[in-house]
C-alpha positions in Angstrom: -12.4 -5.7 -116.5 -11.3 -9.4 -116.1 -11.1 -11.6 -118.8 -14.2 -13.8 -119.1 -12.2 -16.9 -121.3 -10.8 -19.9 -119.4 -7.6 -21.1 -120.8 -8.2 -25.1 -119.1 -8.5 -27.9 -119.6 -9.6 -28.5 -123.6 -9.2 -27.1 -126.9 -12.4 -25.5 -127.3 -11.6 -23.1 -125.0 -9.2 -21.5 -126.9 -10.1 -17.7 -127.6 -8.7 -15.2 -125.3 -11.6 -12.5 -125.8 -13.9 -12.1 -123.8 -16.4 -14.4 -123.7 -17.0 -14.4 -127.3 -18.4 -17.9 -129.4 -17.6 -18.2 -132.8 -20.5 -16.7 -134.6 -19.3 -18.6 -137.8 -20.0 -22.0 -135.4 -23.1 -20.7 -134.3 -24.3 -19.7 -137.6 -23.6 -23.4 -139.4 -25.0 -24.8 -135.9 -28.1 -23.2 -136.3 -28.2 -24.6 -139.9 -27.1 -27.8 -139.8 -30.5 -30.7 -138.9 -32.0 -30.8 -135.9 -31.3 -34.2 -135.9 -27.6 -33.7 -135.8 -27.8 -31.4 -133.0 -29.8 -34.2 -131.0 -27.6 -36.9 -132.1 -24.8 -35.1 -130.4 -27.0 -34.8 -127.0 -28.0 -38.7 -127.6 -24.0 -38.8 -127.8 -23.2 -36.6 -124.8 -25.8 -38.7 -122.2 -23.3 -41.2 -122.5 -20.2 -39.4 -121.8 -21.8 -37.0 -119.1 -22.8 -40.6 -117.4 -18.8 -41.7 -118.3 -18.0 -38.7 -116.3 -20.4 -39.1 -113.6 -17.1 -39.8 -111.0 -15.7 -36.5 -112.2 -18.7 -34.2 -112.3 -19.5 -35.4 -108.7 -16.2 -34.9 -107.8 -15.8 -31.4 -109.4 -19.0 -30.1 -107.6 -18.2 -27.8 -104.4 -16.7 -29.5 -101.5 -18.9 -26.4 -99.2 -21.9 -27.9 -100.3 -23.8 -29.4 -97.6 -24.8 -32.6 -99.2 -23.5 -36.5 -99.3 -21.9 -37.6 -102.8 -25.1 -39.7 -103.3 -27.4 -36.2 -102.8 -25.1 -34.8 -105.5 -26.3 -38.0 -108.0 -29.6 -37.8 -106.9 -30.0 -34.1 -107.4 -27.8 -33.0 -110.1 -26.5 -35.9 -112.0 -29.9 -38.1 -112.1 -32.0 -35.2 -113.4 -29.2 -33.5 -115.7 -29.3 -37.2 -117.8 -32.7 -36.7 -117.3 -32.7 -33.8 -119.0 -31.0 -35.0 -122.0 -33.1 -37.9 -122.8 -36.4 -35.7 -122.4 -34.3 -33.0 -124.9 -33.1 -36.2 -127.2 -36.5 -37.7 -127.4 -39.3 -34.3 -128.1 -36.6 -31.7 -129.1 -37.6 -32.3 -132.8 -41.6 -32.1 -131.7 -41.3 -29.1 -129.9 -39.9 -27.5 -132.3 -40.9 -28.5 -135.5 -42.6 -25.8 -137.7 -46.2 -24.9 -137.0 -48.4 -24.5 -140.2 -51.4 -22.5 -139.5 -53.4 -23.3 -142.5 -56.7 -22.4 -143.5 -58.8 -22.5 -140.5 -58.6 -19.5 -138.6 -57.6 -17.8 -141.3 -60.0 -14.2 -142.0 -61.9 -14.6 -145.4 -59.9 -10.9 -146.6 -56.9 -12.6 -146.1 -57.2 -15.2 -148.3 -54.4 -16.3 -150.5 -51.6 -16.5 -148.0 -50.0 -19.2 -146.1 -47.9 -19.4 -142.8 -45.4 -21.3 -141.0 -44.5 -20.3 -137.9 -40.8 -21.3 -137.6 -38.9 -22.1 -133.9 -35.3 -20.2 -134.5 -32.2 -19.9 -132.0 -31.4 -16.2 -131.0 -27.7 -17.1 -131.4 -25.6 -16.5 -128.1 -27.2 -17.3 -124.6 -25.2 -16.3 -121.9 -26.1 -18.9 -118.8 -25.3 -17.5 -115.3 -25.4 -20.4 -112.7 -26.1 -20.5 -109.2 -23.8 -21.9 -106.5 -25.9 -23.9 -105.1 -26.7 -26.2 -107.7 -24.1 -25.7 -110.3 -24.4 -28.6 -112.6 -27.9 -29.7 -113.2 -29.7 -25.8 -113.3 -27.0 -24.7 -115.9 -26.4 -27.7 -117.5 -30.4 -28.1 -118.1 -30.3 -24.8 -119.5 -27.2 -24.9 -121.5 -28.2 -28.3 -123.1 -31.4 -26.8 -124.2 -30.0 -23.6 -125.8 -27.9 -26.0 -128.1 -30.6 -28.2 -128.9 -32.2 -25.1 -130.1 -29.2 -24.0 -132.1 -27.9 -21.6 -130.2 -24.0 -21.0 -128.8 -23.7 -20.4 -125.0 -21.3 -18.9 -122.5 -21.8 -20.7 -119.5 -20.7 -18.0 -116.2 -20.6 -20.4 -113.3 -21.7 -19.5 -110.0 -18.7 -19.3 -107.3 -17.3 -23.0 -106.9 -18.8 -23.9 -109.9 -16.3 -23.4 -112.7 -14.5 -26.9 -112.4 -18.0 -29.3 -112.6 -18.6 -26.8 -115.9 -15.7 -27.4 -117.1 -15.8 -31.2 -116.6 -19.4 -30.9 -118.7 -18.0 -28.6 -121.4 -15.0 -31.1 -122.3 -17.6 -34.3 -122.0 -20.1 -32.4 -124.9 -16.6 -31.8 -127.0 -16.1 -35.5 -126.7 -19.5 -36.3 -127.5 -19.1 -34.0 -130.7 -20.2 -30.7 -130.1 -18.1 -28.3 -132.5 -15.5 -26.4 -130.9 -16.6 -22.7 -130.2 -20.0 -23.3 -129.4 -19.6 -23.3 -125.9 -17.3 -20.9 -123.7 -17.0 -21.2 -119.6 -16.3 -18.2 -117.8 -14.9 -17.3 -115.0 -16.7 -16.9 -111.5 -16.3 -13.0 -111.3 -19.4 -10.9 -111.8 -17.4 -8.7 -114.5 -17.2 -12.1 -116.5 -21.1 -11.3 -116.7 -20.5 -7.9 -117.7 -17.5 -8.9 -120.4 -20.0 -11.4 -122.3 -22.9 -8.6 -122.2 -20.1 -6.4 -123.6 -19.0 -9.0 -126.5 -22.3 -9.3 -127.6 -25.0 -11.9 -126.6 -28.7 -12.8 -127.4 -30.4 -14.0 -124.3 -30.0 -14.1 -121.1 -30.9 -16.7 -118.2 -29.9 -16.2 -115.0 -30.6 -18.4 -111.9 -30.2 -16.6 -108.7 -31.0 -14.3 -105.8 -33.8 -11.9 -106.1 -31.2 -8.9 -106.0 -28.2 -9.9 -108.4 -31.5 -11.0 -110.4 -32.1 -7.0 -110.4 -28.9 -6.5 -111.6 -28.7 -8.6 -114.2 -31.9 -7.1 -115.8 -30.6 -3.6 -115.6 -27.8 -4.7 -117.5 -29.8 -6.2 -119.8 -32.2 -3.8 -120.3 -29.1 -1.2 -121.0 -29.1 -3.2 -124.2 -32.6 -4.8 -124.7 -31.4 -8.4 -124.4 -34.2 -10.7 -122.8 -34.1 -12.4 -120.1 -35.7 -15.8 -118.2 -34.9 -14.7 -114.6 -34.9 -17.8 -111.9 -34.9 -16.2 -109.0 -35.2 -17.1 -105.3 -38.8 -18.0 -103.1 -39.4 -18.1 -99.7 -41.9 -20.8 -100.8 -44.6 -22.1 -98.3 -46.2 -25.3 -97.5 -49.9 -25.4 -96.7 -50.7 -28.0 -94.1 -55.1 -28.3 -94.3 -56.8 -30.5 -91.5 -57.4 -33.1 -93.8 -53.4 -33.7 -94.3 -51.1 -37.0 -93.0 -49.4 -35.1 -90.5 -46.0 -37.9 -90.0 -45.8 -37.2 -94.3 -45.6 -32.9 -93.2 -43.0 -34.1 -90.8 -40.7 -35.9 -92.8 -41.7 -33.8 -96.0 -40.3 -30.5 -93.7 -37.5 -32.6 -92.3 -36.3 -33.5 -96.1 -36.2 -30.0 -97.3 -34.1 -28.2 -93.7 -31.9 -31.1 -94.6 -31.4 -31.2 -98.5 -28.3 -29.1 -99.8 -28.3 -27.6 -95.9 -31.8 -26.0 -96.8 -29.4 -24.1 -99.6 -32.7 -24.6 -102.2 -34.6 -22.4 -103.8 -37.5 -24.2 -103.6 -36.8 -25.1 -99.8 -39.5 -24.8 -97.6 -39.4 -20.8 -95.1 -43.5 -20.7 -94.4 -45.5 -23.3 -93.0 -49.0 -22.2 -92.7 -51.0 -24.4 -90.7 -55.0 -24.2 -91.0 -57.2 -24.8 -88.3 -56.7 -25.6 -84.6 -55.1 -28.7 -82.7 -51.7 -27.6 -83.9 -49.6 -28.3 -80.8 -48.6 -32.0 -80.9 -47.7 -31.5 -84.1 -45.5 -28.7 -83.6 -43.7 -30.2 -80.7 -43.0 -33.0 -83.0 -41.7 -31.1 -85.3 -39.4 -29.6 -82.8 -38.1 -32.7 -81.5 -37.0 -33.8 -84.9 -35.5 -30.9 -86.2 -33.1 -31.0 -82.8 -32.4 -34.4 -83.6 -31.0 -32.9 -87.2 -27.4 -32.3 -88.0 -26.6 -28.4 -88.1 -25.2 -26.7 -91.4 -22.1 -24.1 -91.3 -23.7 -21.4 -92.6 -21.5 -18.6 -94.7 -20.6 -15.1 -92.7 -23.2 -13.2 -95.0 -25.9 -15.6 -94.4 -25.7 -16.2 -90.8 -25.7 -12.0 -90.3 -28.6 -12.3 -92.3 -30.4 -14.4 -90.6 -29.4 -12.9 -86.9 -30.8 -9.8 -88.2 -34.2 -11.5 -89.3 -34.5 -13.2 -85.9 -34.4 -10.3 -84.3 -36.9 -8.4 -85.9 -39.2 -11.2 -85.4 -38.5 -11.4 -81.8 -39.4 -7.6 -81.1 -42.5 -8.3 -83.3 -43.5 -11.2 -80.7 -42.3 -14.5 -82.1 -40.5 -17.3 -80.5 -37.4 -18.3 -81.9 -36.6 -21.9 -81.6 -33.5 -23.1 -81.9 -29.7 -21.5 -81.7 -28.5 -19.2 -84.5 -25.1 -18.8 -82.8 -24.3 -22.1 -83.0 -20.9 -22.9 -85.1 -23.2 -25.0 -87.2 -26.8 -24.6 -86.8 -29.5 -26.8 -86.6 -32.7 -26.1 -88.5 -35.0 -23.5 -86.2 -38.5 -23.0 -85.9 -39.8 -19.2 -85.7 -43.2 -19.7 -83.7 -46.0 -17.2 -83.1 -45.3 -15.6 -86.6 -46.9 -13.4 -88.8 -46.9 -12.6 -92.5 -45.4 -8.9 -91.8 -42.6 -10.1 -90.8 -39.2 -9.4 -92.5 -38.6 -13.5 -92.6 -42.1 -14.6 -93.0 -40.6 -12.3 -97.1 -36.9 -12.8 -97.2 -34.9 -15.3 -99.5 -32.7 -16.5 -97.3 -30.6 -19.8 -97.9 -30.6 -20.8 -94.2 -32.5 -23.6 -92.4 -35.4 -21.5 -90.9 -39.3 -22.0 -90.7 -41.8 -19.4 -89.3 -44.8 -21.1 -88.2 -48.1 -18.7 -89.0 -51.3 -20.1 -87.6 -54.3 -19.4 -89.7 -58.3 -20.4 -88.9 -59.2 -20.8 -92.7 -58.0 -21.2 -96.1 -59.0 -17.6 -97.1 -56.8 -16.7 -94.0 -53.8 -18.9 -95.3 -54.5 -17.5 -99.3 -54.1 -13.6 -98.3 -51.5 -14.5 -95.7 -49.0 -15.8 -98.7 -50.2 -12.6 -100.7 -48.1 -10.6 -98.5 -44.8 -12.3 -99.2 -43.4 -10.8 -102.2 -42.0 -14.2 -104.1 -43.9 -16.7 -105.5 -41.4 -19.6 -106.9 -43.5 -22.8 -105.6 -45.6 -24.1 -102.8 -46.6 -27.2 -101.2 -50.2 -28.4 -100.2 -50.6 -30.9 -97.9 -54.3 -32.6 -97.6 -57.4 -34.7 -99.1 -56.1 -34.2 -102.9 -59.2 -32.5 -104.0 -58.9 -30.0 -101.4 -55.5 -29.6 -102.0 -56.1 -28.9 -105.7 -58.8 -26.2 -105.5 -56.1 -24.5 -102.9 -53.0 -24.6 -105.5 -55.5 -23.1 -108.3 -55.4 -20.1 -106.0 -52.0 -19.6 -105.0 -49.2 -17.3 -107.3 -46.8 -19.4 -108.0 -45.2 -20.9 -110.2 -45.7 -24.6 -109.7 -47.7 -26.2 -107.1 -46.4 -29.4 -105.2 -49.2 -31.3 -103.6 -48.5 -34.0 -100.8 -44.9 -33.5 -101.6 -41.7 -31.4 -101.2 -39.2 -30.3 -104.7 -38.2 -33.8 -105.9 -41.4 -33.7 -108.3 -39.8 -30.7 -109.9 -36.8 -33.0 -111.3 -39.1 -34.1 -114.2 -37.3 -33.2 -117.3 -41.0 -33.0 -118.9 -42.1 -30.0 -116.4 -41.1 -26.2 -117.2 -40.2 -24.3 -113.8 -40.0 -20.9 -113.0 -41.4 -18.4 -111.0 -43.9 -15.4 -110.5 -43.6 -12.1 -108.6 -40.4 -11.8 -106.9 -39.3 -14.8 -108.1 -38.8 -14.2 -111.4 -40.0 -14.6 -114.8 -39.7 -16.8 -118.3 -39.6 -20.6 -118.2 -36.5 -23.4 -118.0 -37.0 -27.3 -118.5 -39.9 -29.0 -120.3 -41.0 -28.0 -124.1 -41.7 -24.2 -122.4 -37.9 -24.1 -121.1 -36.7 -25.2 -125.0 -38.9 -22.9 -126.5 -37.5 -20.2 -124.4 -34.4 -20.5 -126.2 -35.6 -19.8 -129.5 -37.3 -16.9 -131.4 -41.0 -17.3 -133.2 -40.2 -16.4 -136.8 -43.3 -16.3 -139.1 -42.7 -17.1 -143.3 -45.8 -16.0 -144.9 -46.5 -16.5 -148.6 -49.0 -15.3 -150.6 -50.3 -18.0 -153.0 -52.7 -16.1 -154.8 -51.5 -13.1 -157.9 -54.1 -10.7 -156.5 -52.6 -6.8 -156.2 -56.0 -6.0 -155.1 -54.4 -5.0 -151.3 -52.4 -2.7 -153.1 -55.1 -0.5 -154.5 -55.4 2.7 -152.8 -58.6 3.1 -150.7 -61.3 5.8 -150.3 -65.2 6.2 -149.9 -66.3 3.2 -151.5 -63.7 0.6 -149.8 -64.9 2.3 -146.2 -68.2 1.1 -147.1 -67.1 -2.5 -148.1 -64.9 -2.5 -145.3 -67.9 -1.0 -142.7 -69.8 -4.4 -144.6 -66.9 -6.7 -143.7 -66.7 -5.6 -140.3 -70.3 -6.2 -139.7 -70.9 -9.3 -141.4 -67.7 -10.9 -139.7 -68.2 -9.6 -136.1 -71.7 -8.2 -135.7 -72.9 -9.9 -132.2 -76.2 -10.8 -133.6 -77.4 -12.9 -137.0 -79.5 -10.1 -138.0 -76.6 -7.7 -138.0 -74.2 -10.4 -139.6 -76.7 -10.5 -142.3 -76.6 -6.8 -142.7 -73.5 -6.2 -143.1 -73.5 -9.3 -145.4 -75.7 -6.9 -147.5 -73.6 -3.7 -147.0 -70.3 -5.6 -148.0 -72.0 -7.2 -151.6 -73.3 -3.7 -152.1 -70.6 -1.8 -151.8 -68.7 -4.7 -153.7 -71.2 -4.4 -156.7 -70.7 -0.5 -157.0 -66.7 -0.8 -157.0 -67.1 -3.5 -159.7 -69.2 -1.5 -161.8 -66.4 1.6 -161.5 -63.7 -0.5 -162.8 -65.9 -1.6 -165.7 -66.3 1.7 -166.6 -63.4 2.9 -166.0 -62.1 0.0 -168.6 -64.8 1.1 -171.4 -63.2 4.6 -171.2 
């Protein structure tokens, strides 16, 4: 099994085993103020944007992106990020006193505080295709929480983590607390192996399913990112030039290498053609993307099946670097109308109403996001129906930078939250601390006929449905109350 430690470039990365974090650093990290743990993040904004020549020049040369898509779509929201952590970590999570209200009468005498704890070691397994700002969202939150991380890079993505790692060391984060990996997926199965907390994994649908078996060998939970095959709702009411260069934006961003790219377009209504031949003409006026061995059989074979199951494909898939390619006459059954693939393809399905449109998505197995594109009212009582996870209206993924918003997925696409107060709380256990104020050892005492009619009372009274029955059992209760009372002043006399 290959070693999971990486022996460059700084200090902290010092310990040959395995992926392992000093639990010792872990332990006083977890202790030591929230607002210590924040000051270093307040400390490491600056140094990440210090670094911001050599995290864009660590990121993957095969990416299919300028250096200034790179700022805009990993550095920007990464700092982003860390403000939004700086500013409402301590609010988030803060403990919760439930107090009084709420609280059932018979369980009066106690008091609560629900307390936000780190689990201890998260192990962060990044994608390749954005391999700074998804981990490095995620990996900043897990420390604010308290917790130690092993960060496993996705392939190309070690040296950016490792530019990120040494920038939080200079900004003051202990050494030990946070471990990069290699690439290799054994370096997933070494830190599983060594011992970890949590999981979150960002990734394909099927090393997604991996990951959780793993997991589940051991009962460690997991937030699970995984891929859509997201659509974009086009009603009759929508600005047809915004579709355009909304669809244009996401074939061309990170060479349609997004999860949250767009693979569906379902148009509603009639009158579609001018439309569609636009959207032709502009996506062969696009630069093509090299697409890796793996994907581009992938996607030969999905074309294919589409064609003998009457679609038109547009476009050339053979091409050394392929523009993005329309798959017309499509239905929902189709094998690409439900497959995450990181490719620039869009199957047009044509749909007469929005019920149409609603069961047509139900057949694709991933529900990451979707876009709506219409009169914003119409738009809105559409997203309310769909099953996703977030739901973009008159717009296409840049939305989903806010560092305020959690993200995640449903169905196929995964589970569990990351970003936003929901992605911080994620990386921390609910711990309740009850106390008991009062000196009664009346809930010791043991029970029998005459505390099943007090409790029968108490029942009633507290959740008859009617006043008449409330009352009742408001009788029942002081009864059987009265006769236990009189026992134990008998029992005294004797």
């Amino acid at each position: 099994m290959a070693a999971a430690a990486v022996v460059e470039p700084a200090t902290f990365l010092t310990e040959r085993r395995p992926g392992l974090v000093s639990h010792a650093v872990q332990d006083a990290w977890a202790q030591s103020p929230i607002e210590k743990r924040l000051q270093i993040l307040r400390e490491a904004e600056g140094t990440l944007a210090s670094a911001q020549s050599l995290l864009v020049d660590a990121l993957p040369t095969t990416l299919a992106r300028t250096r200034a898509d790179s700022y805009a779509s990993e550095l920007l929201p990464l700092l982003a990020a860390c403000r939004f952590l700086v500013r409402s970590g301590r609010a988030v999570l803060k403990p919760r006193r439930l107090g009084s209200k709420g609280l059932p009468f018979w369980l009066g005498g106690i008091d609560t505080v629900v307390h936000r704890v780190p689990f201890g070691t998260v192990l962060v397994i990044g994608p390749a295709n954005y391999p700074l700002f998804l981990p490095g969202v995620q990996t900043l939150q897990a420390l604010a929480a308290g917790n130690a991380v092993i960060w496993k890079p996705g392939i190309g993505g070690r040296a950016v983590a490792q530019v990120f790692a040494t920038a939080l060391v200079r900004a003051g984060l202990p050494e030990g607390l946070l471990r990069v990996t290699d690439e290799s997926t054994e370096a997933v199965s070494a830190a599983v192996e060594a011992g970890v907390d949590k999981i979150v994994f960002t990734g394909s649908g099927a090393a997604g399913r991996a990951v959780l078996q793993l997991a589940a060998e051991r009962a460690i939970p997991v937030v699970a990112e995984l891929s859509g095959c997201d659509a974009v709702f086009v009603l009759p009411s929508a600005e047809m030039r915004l579709v355009l260069d909304a669809l244009c934006f996401g074939m061309r961003l990170n060479g349609s290498a997004t999860c949250m790219a767009p693979r569906r377009l379902l148009l509603v209504g009639e009158g579609h053609a001018p439309f569609l031949q636009s959207l032709r003409e502009r996506f062969a006026a696009m630069d093509g993307v090299k697409l890796p061995p793996r994907t581009k059989q992938q996607v030969r074979a999905l074309f294919a099946d589409a064609e003998t199951n009457g679609a038109t494909i547009d476009g050339d898939a053979d091409a050394e670097t392929m523009k993005p390619v329309l798959v017309l006459n499509g239905n929902p059954e189709m094998k690409i109308a439900q497959a995450d693939v990181f490719a620039p393809v869009l199957t047009v399905l044509q749909v007469a109403k929005v019920d149409e449109a609603i069961a047509a998505d139900q057949l694709c197995p991933f529900g990451l996001t979707a876009a709506v594109f219409g009169e914003v009212q119409e738009a809105r009582a559409l997203g309310t129906r769909l099953k996703v996870g977030t739901v973009l209206i008159n717009d296409l993924i840049v939305p989903t930078a806010d560092p305020r918003m959690s993200f995640g997925g449903r169905r196929g696409s995964g589970f569990g939250a990351t970003r936003g107060a929901e992605g911080l709380l994620e990386m921390t256990a609910a711990k309740s601390v009850v106390v008991r104020r009062s000196r009664s050892k009346r809930q010791y005492e043991p029970t029998g006929k005459k505390q099943e009619a007090l409790f029968a009372g108490v029942t009633q009274m507290s959740y008859g449905a009617t006043m008449r029955q409330r009352m009742a059992g408001l009788r029942s209760m002081l009864a059987a109350a009265k006769r236990i009372q009189q026992d134990e002043a008998a029992r005294e006399k004797r």
